[in-house]
C-alpha positions as CSV (number, residue, x, y, z in Angstrom):
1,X,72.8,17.6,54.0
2,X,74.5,14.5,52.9
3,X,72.5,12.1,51.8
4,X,75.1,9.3,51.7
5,X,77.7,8.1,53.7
6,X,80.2,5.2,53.7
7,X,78.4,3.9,56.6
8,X,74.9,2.4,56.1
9,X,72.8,4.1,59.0
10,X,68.6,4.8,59.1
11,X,67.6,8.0,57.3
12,X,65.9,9.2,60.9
13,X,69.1,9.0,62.9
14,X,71.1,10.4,59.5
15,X,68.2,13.3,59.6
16,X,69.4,14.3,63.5
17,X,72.8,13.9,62.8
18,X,73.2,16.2,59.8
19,X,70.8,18.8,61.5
20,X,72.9,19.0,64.7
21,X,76.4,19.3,62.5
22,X,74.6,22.4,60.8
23,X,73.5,23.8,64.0
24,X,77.3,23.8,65.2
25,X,78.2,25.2,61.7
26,X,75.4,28.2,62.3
27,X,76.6,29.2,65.5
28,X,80.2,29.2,64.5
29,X,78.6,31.9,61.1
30,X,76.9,33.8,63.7
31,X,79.6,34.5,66.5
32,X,81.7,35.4,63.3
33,X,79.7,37.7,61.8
34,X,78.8,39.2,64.9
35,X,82.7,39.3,65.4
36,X,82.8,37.5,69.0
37,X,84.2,33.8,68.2
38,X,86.5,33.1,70.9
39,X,90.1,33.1,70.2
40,X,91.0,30.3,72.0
41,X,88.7,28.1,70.0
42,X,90.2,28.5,67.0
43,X,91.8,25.5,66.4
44,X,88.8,23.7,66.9
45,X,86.7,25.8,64.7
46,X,89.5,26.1,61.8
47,X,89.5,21.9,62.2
48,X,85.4,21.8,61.8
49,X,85.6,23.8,58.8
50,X,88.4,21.7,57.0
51,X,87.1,18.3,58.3
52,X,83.6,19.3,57.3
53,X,84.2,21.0,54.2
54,X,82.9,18.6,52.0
55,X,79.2,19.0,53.5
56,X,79.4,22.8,53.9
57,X,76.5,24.8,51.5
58,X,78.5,28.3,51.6
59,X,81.8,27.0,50.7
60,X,83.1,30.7,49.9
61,X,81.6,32.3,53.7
62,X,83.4,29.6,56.0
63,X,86.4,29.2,53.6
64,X,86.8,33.2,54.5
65,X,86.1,32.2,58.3
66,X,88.7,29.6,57.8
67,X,91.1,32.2,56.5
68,X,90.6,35.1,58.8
69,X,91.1,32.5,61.7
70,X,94.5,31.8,60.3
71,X,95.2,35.7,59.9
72,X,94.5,35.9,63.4
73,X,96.4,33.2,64.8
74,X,99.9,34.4,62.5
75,X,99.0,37.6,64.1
76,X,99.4,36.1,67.5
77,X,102.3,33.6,67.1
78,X,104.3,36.8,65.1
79,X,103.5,39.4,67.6
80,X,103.0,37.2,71.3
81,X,106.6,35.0,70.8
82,X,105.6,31.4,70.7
83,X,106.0,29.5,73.9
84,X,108.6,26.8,73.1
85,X,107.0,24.7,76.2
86,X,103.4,24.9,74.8
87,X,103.7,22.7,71.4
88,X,101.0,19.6,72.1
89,X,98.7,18.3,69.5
90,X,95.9,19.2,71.3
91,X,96.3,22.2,73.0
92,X,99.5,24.1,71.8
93,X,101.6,24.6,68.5
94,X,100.9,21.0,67.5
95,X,97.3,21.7,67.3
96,X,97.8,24.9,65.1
97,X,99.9,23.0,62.8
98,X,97.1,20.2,62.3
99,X,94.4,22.7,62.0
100,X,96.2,24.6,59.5
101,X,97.5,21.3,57.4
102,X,93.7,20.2,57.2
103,X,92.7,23.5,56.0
104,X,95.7,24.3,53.2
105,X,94.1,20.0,52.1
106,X,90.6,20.8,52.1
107,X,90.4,24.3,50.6
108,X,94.2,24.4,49.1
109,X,95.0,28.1,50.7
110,X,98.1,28.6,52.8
111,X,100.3,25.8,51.5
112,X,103.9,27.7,52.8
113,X,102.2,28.8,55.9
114,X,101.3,25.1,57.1
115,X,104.8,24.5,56.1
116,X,106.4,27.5,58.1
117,X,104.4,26.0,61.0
118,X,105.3,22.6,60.6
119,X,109.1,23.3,60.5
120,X,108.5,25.5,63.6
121,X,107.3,22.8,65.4
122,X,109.8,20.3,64.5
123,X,112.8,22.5,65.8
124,X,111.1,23.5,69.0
125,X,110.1,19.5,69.4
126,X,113.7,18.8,69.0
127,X,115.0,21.2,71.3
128,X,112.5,19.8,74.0
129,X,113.4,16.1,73.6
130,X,117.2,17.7,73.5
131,X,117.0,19.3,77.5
132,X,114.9,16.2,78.6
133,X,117.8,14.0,77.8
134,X,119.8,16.3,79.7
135,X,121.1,16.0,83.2
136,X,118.9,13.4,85.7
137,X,115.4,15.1,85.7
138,X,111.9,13.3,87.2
139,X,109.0,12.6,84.1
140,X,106.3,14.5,84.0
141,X,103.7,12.6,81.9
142,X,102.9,16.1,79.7
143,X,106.8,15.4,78.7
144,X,105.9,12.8,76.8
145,X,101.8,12.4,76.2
146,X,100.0,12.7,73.3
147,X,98.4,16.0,74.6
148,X,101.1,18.3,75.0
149,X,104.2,15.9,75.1
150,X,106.7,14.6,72.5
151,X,105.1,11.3,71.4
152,X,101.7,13.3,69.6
153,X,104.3,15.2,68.0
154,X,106.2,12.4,66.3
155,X,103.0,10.8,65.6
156,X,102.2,13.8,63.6
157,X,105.3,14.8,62.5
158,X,105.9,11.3,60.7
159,X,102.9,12.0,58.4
160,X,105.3,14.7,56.7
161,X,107.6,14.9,53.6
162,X,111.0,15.7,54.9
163,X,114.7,16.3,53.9
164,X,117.3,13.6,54.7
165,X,118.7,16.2,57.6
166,X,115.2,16.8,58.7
167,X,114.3,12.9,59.3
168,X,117.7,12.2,61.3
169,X,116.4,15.9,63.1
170,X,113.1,13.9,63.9
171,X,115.2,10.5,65.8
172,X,115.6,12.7,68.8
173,X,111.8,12.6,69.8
174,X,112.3,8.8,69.7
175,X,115.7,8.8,71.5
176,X,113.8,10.7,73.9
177,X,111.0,8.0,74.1
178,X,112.8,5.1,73.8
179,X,115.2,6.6,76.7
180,X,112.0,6.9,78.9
181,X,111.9,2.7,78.9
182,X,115.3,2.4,80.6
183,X,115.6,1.5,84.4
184,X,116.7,3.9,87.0
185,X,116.7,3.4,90.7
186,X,114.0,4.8,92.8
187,X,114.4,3.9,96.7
188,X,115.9,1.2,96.6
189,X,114.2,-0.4,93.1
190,X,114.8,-0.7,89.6
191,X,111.8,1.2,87.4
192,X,111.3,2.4,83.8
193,X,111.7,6.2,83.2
194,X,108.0,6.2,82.5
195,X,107.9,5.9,86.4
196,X,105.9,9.9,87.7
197,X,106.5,10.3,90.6
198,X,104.6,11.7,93.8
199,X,106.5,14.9,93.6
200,X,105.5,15.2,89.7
201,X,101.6,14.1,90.4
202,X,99.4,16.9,89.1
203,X,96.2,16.8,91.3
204,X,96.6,16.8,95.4
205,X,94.5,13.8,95.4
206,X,96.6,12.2,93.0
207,X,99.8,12.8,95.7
208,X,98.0,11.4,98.3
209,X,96.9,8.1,96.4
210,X,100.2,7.3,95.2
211,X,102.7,8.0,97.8
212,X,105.5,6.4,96.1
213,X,104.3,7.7,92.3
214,X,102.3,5.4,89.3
215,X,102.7,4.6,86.0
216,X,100.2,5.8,83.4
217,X,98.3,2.9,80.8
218,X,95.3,5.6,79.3
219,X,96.1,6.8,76.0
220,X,96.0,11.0,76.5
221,X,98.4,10.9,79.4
222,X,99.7,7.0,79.6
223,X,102.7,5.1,78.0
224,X,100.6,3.7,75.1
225,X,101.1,6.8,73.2
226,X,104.8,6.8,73.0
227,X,104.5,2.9,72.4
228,X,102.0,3.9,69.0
229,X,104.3,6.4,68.2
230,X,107.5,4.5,68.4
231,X,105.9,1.7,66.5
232,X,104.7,3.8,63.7
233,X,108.7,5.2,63.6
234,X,109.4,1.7,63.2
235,X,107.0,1.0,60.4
236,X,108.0,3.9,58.0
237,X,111.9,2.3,57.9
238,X,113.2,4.3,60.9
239,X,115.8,2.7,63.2
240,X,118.0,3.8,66.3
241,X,119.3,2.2,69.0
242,X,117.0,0.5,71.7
243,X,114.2,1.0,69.7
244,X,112.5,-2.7,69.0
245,X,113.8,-3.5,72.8
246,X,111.7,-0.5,73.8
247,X,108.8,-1.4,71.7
248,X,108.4,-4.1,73.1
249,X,109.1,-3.7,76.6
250,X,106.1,-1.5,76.5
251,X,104.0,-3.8,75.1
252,X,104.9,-6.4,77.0
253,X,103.9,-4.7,80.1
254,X,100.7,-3.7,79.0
255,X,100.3,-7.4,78.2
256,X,101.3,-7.9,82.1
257,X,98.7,-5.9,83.6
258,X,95.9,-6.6,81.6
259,X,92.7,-8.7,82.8
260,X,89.5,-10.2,81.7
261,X,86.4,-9.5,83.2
262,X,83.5,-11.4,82.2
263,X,85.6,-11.5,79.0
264,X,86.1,-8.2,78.5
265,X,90.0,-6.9,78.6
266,X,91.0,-4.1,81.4
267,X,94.0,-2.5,81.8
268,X,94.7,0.4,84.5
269,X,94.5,3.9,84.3
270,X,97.1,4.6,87.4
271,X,98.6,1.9,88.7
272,X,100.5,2.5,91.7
273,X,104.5,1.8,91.7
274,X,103.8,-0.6,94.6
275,X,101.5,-2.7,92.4
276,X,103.8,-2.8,89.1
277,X,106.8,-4.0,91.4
278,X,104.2,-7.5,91.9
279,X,104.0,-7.9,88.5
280,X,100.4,-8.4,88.9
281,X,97.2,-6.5,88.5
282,X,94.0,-7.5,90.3
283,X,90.4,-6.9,88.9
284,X,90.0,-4.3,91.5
285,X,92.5,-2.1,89.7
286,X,91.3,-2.4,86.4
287,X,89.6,1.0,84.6
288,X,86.1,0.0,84.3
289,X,85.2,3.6,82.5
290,X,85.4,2.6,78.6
291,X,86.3,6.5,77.5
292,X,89.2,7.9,75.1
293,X,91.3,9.1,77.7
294,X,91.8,6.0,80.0
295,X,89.7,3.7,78.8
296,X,90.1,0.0,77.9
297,X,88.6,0.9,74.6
298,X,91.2,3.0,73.0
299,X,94.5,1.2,74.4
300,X,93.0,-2.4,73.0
301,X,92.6,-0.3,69.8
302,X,96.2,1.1,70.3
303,X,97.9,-2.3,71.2
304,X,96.1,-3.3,67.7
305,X,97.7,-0.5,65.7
306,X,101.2,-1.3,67.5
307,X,100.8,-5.1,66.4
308,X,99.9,-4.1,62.6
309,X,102.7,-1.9,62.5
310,X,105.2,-4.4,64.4
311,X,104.1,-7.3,61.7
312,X,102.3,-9.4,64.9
313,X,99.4,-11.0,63.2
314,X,98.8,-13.0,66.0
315,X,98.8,-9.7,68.4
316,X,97.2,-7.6,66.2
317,X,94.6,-10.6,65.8
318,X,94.1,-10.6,69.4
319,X,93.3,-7.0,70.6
320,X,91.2,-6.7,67.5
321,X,88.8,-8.9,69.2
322,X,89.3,-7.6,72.8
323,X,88.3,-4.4,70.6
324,X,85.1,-5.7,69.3
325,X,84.4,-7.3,72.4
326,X,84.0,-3.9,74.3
327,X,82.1,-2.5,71.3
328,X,79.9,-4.8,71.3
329,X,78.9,-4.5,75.0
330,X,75.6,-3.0,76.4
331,X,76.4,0.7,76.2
332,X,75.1,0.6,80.2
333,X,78.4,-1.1,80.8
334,X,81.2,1.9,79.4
335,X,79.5,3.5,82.3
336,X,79.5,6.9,80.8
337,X,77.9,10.2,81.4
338,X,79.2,12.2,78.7
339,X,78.3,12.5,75.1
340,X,81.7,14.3,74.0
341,X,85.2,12.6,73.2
342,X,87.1,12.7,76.2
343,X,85.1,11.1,78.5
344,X,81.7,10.2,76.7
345,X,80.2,8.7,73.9
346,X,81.3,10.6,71.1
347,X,85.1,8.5,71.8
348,X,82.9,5.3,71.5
349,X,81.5,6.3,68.1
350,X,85.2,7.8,66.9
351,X,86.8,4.3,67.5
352,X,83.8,2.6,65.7
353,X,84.2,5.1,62.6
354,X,88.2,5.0,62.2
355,X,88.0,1.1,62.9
356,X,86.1,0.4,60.3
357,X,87.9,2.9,57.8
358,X,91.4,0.7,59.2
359,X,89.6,-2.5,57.7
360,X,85.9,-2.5,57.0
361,X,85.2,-5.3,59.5
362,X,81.3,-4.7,60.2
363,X,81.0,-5.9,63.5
364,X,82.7,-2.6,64.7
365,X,80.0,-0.8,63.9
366,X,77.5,-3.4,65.2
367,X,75.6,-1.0,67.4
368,X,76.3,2.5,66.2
369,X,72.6,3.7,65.5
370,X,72.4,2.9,69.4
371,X,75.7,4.9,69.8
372,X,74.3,8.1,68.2
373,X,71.5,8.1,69.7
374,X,72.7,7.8,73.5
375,X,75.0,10.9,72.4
376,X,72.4,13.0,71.5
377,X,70.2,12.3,74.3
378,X,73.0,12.9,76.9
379,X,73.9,16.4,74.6
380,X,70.3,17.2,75.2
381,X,70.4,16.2,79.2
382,X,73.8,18.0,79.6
383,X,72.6,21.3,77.9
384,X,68.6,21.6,79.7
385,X,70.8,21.3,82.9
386,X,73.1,23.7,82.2
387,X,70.4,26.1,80.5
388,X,68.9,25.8,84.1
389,X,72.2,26.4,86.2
390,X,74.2,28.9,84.1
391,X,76.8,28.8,87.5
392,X,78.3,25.4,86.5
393,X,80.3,26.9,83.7
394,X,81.7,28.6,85.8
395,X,82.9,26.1,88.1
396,X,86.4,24.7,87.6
397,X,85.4,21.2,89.2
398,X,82.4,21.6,86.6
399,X,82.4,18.1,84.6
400,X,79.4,18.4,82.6
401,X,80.3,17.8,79.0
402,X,79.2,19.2,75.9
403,X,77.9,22.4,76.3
404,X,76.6,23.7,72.9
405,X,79.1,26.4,72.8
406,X,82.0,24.7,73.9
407,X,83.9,24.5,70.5
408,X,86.6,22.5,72.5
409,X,87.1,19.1,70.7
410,X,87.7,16.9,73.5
411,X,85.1,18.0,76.0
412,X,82.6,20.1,73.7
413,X,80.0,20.3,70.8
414,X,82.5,20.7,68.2
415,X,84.0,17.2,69.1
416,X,80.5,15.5,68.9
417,X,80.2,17.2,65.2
418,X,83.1,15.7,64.2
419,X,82.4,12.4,65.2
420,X,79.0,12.7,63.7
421,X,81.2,13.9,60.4
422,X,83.4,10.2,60.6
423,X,80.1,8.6,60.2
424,X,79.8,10.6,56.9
425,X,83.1,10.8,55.7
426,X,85.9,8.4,55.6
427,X,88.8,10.9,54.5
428,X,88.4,13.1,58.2
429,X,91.7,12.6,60.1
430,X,91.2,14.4,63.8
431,X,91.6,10.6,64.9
432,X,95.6,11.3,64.0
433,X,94.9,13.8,67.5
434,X,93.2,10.5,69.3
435,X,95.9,8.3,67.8
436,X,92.6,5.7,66.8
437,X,93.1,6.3,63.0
């Protein structure tokens, strides 16, 4: 157990916390001794391990788990051909390369073999920005996103030490973004790139809402991702055409649609084409759900990372206290039923913890004994319900969160033990996935 963290939190709720990490930890030693961890949670696991290493009793048992998982995934990508299409930071390539970079830091095995994967995914990331520049092709918003498109890429990719070829390689992911901002004409009107439209709507319900296509504000699918990324491009010395234009049309037009509700900032998570032609957004339209993925939470917290790395004190002043503000709310009023990250409280409690790491300003973390408790009562909800109808895992529609042995880390366990671990630990870095860090 750890009996000390950065954060100052009651031994009682430090006590649950620390037991349900271990719990997570134990079923992982189990399935792997009994040889049936699933394969497609790998990532996730191999990211627990190297995040949580510090707090781990049997360093040698899970640093051999760690290992055999990366055996088994160079197996796969040497003998299965990698998919060039499948390289997100959250679910493809991208991921493996993160997973695999936190393990070579935490445990110092498979240094070249990060590296291997890290140069893989730059060429295949170039390639992909390459063909989207290509000819006149409609967005799709997994072209760019943070979860399987371009702009969690760079974000990642600009953590890395690179040759002089390499970093004028890596301006084609941010040609590629900062193309997405120019105007092309869609019946009759000028809109940005960014535009998706009906034709390039995932869902059937989405098609039918927005007949003439939306624009996307939440942080795992939305624009605010390539506009971190870009900024963050911008901040380590890199320059290309269009790009300070770019940043800060982007900016500017979540400053457009954003409104205060009992003084709390909105933005939304769709908004229809027809709507962004006004110029204006009404209450009505604004997200009210405070989660990761759409939330007003995490795109005030991103605006506030654009600002600090743009040099806007005034900005970054700004959405630092429309930040806090939500925070600071009754936890009634995110109107959640989750306790994982996507969706639930667990996102809360990540953009408390890598707040606070960004500047140590306390009244981020104002409530977070509150926050960790709500998460494990909703963990313990979610899994006596499921426990009683065994059928909903196996329903696709199925969104009940945090099933115990759901290792996923946006809508599992394992996600909730990691943001239990960034109340322990101020060096974990899956908030890089989130862009929150």
């Amino acid at each position: 157990m750890v009996d000390k963290s950065y954060i100052e939190i009651p031994g009682d709720i430090k006590y649950k916390m620390n037991d349900f990490i271990k719990e997570i930890y134990s079923i992982i030693e189990k399935q792997y001794d009994e040889e049936i961890l699933n394969p497609k949670y790998y990532n996730d696991i191999l990211l627990l391990i190297s995040e949580g290493f510090f707090m781990i009793e049997d360093k040698v048992k899970f640093e051999k788990i760690g290992y055999d998982i990366c055996k088994a995934i160079k197996y796969n990508l040497e003998n299965s051909m990698v998919n060039k299409d499948h390289i997100g930071m959250i679910s493809g390539l991208g991921y493996t390369c993160f997973a695999v970079r936190r393990y070579n830091k935490s445990t110092g095995n498979l240094e070249n073999f990060s590296k291997s994967l890290n140069k893989v995914l730059l060429e295949f990331a170039i390639s992909k920005a390459k063909s989207f520049m290509e000819g006149n092709y409609q967005t799709t918003m997994t072209d760019y996103d943070i979860i399987l498109g371009l702009s969690g890429c760079l974000y990642y990719l600009l953590d890395l030490p690179w040759e002089d070829e390499e970093k004028e390689d890596l301006k084609y992911l941010a040609k590629y973004l900062i193309n997405l901002t120019n105007d092309y004409s869609y019946k009759g009107n000028s809109v940005m790139r960014y535009h998706i439209t009906r034709e390039k709507q995932f869902r059937d319900d989405e098609k039918e809402r927005f007949k003439n296509g939306n624009l996307n504000f939440g942080l795992s699918h939305g624009m605010i991702g390539p506009l971190i990324a870009l900024s963050k491009f911008s901040k380590l010395g890199y320059d290309v055409e269009g790009l300070d234009e770019s940043i800060n049309k982007l900016f500017s037009v979540y400053e457009q649609f954003k409104v205060y509700i009992d003084n709390i900032a909105y933005w939304p998570g769709q908004l229809p084409l027809e709507v962004y032609l006004t110029g204006r957004c009404s209450e009505t339209l604004g997200y009210k759900i405070s989660s990761w993925c759409y939330g007003n939470i995490s795109i005030a917290r991103g605006l506030q990372k654009v600002a600090h790395n743009m040099g806007w004190p005034d900005k970054e002043k700004l959405y630092k206290n429309d930040l806090i503000n939500i925070l600071n709310q009754p936890l009634d009023k995110f109107y959640l039923k989750s306790p994982a990250v996507c969706h639930g409280y667990s996102s809360i409690l990540s953009l408390r913890t890598f707040s606070y790491i960004s500047d140590k300003d306390k009244r981020y973390i104002k409530n977070i004994e509150e926050n960790m408790n709500k998460i494990l009562e909703v963990f313990k909800e979610n899994n006596e319900y499921i426990n009683e109808h065994k059928e909903v895992l196996e329903d696709k529609d199925n969104n009940i969160e945090g099933y115990i042995e759901d290792f996923s880390l946006l809508q599992g366990s394992l996600g909730i033990a990691l943001a239990f671990l960034s109340v322990l630990s101020e060096h974990v870095k899956y908030g890089r996935l989130l862009l929150i860090d």
